[in-house]
C-alpha positions in Angstrom: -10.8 49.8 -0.7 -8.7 46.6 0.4 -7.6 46.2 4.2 -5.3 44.0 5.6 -5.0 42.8 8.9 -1.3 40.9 10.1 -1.6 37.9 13.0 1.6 36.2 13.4 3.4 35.4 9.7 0.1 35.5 8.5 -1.4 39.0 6.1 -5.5 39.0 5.6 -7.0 41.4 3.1 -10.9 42.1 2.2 -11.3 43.3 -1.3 -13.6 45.3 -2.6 -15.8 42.2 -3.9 -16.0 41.6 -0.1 -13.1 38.8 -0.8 -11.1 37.6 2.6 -7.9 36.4 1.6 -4.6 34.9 3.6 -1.4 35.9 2.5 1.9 34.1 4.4 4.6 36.1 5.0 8.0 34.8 4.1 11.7 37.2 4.7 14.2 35.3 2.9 18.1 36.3 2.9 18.5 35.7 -0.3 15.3 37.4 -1.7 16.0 40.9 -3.4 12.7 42.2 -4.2 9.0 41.3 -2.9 7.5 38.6 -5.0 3.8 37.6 -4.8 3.4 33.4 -5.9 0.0 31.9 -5.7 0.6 28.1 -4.1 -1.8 25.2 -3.3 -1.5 26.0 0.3 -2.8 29.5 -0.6 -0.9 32.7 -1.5 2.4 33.9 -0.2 4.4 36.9 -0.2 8.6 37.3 -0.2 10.5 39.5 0.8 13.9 40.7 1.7 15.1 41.0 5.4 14.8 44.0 7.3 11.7 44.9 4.9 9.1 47.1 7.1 5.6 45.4 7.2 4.1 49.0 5.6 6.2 47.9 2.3 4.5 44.5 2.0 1.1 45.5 3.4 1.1 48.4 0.6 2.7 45.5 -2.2 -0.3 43.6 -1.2 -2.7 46.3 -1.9 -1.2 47.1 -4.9 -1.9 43.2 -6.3 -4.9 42.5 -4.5 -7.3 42.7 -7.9 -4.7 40.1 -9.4 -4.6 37.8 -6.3 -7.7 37.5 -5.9 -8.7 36.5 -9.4 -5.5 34.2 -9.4 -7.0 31.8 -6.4 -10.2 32.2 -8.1 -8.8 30.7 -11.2 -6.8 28.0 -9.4 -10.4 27.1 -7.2 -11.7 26.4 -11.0 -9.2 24.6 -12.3 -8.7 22.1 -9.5 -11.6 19.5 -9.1 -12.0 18.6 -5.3 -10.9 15.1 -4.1 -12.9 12.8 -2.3 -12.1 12.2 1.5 -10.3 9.9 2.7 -12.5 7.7 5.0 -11.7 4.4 6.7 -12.8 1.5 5.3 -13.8 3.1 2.1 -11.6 2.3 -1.1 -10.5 5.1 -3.4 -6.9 6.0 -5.3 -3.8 7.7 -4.6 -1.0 8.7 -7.4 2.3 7.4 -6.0 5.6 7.7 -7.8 3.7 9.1 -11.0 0.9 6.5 -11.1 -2.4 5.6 -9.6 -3.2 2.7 -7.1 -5.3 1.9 -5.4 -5.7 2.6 -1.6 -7.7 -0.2 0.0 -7.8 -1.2 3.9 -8.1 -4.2 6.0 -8.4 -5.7 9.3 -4.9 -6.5 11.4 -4.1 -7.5 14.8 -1.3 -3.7 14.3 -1.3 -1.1 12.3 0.8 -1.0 8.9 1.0 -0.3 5.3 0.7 -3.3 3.2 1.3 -4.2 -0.5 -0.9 -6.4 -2.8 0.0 -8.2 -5.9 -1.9 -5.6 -8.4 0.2 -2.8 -6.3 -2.6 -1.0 -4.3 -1.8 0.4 -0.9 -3.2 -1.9 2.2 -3.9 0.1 5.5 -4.1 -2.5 8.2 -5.8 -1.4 11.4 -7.0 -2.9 14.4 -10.7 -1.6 13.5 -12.1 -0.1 10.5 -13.7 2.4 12.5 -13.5 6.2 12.2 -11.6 6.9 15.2 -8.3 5.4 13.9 -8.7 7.8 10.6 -5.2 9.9 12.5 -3.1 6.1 12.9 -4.0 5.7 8.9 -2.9 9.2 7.9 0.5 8.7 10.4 0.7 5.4 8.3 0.5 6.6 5.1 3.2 9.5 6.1 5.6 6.9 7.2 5.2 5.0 4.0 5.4 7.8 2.0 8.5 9.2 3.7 10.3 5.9 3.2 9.4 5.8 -0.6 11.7 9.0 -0.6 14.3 8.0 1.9 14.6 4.6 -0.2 15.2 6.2 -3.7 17.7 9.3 -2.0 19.8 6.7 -0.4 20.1 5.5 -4.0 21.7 8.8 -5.7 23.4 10.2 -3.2 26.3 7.8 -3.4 25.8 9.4 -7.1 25.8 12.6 -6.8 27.9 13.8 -3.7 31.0 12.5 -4.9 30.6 14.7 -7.9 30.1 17.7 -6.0 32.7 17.0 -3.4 30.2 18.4 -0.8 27.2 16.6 1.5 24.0 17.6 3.5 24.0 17.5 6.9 20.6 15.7 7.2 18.0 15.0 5.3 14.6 15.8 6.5 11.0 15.3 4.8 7.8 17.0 5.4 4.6 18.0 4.1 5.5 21.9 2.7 2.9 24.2 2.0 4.2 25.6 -1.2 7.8 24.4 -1.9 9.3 21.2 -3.0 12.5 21.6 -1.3 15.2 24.0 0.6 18.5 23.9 1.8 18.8 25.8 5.5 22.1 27.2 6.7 23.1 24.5 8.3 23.2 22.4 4.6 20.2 20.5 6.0 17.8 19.6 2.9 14.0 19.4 3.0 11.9 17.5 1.1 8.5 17.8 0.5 6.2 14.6 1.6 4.2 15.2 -1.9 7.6 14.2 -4.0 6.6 10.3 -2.8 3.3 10.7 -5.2 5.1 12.4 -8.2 7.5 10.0 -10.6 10.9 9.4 -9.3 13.0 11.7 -12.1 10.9 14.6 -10.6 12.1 13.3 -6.9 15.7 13.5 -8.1 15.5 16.8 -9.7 14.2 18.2 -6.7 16.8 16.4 -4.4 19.6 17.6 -7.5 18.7 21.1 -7.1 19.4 21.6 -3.7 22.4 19.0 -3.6 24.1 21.9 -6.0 22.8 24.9 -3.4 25.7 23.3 -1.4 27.6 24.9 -3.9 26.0 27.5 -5.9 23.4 29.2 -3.2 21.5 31.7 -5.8 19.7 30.5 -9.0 22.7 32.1 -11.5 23.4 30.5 -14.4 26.5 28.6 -12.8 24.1 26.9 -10.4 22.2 25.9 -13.4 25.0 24.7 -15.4 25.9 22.6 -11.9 22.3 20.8 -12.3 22.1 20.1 -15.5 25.8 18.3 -14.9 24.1 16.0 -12.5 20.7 16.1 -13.9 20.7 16.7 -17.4 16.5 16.3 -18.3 15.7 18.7 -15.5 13.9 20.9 -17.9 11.0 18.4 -18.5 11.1 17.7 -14.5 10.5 21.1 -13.5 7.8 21.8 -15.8 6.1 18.4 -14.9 6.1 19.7 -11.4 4.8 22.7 -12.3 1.9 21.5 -14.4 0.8 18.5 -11.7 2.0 20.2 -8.5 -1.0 21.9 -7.5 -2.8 18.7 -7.4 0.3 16.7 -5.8 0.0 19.2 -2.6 -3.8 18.7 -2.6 -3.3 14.8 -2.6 -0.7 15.1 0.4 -3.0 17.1 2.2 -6.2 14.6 1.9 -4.0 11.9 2.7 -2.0 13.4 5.7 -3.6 16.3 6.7 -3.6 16.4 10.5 -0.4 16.0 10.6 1.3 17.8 7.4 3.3 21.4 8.5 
């Protein structure tokens, strides 16, 4: 028998195998059925507005044998990383290849560069206690790396579509890798810093053309692959590396990712 138990946004079921697992809930407008995705943040559930919790809590049961053997698969397939630890060298992926991540000494706090490319954390101390300043660092840095190269195509781009975003806002995101809100605000996810910049500018080309096209219909795809025309090989880089991208962000930024 599975159970499930809501708090909040947030669906637990036990499984017969004695499994406890966390589903998030997520009502979309423009969702039209429920839709189970398995995420690096964990698993999450769509659905349509207006859905009664019954509905999902029974959808849930109905998939429980395949969840739980999908996060067991995805617990096998990714290795775990190292923590990050001040003081200690290790490596980051950034922009699509791997530096390393050293610290140092510093009368302030910042992110420096050295000549081979590695990622300098300069504290006051290299003591443990300042492991929150190196992660609020490293989040500043990585958000600029994004805010750099989008201040690059959008000159680009929003002529072309004759429409613009009313902000742009970055974040750590549990599962996606962008969304335009109703009031045309785009979100990007913090991760997109570590992946290569053609998969950053997919991701900020996809919901440039939700401006215009707000479903995924063909016409919306015909509108990115106007402005983008390798997004194929983008989207599938995503999803073969993405799992490990949102692991990375959370090791490096965790107590303060969404």
């Amino acid at each position: 028998m599975v159970r499930e138990r809501v708090t909040d946004n947030w669906l637990e079921l036990s499984t017969t195998s004695g499994t406890r697992i966390k589903v998030l809930g997520n009502a979309h407008p423009r969702s039209k059925r429920l839709r189970l995705t398995i995420t690096p943040g964990g698993a999450r559930v769509t659905y349509p507005l207006g859905t009664h919790p019954a509905q999902v809590s029974a959808f849930l049961r109905q998939h429980a044998d395949w969840l739980e053997h999908q996060m067991g698969q995805q617990r096998l397939l990714l290795k775990p990383l190292p923590r990050l630890c001040v003081g200690r060298e290790t490596e980051m992926p950034l922009r699509g290849r791997t530096v390393p991540l050293r610290w140092a000494e510093g009368p302030y706090p910042r992110v420096q560069r050295d000549a081979d490319d590695a990622v300098v954390l300069a504290l006051p101390k290299l003591q443990p206690k300042f492991l929150p300043v190196a992660r609020g660092l490293l989040a500043g840095f990585l958000e600029d790396r994004i805010r750099r190269d989008a201040g690059r195509w959008m000159p680009r781009y929003v002529p072309q579509l004759g429409m613009a975003p009313t902000a742009l806002r970055i974040r750590a995101m549990q599962s996606q890798w962008g969304s335009l809100d109703t009031r045309d605000r785009i979100n990007l996810d913090l991760s997109l810093a570590l992946a290569p910049s053609a998969a950053l500018r997919y991701v900020l080309v996809h919901e440039l053309c939700h401006l215009k096209v707000r479903d995924h219909s063909p016409r919306f795809w015909r509108q990115v692959g106007e402005l983008d025309p390798g997004w194929e090989a983008q989207r599938a880089w995503l999803r073969d590396h993405g799992a490990e991208l949102k692991l990375q962000i959370e090791r490096l930024v965790a107590d303060i990712a969404d």
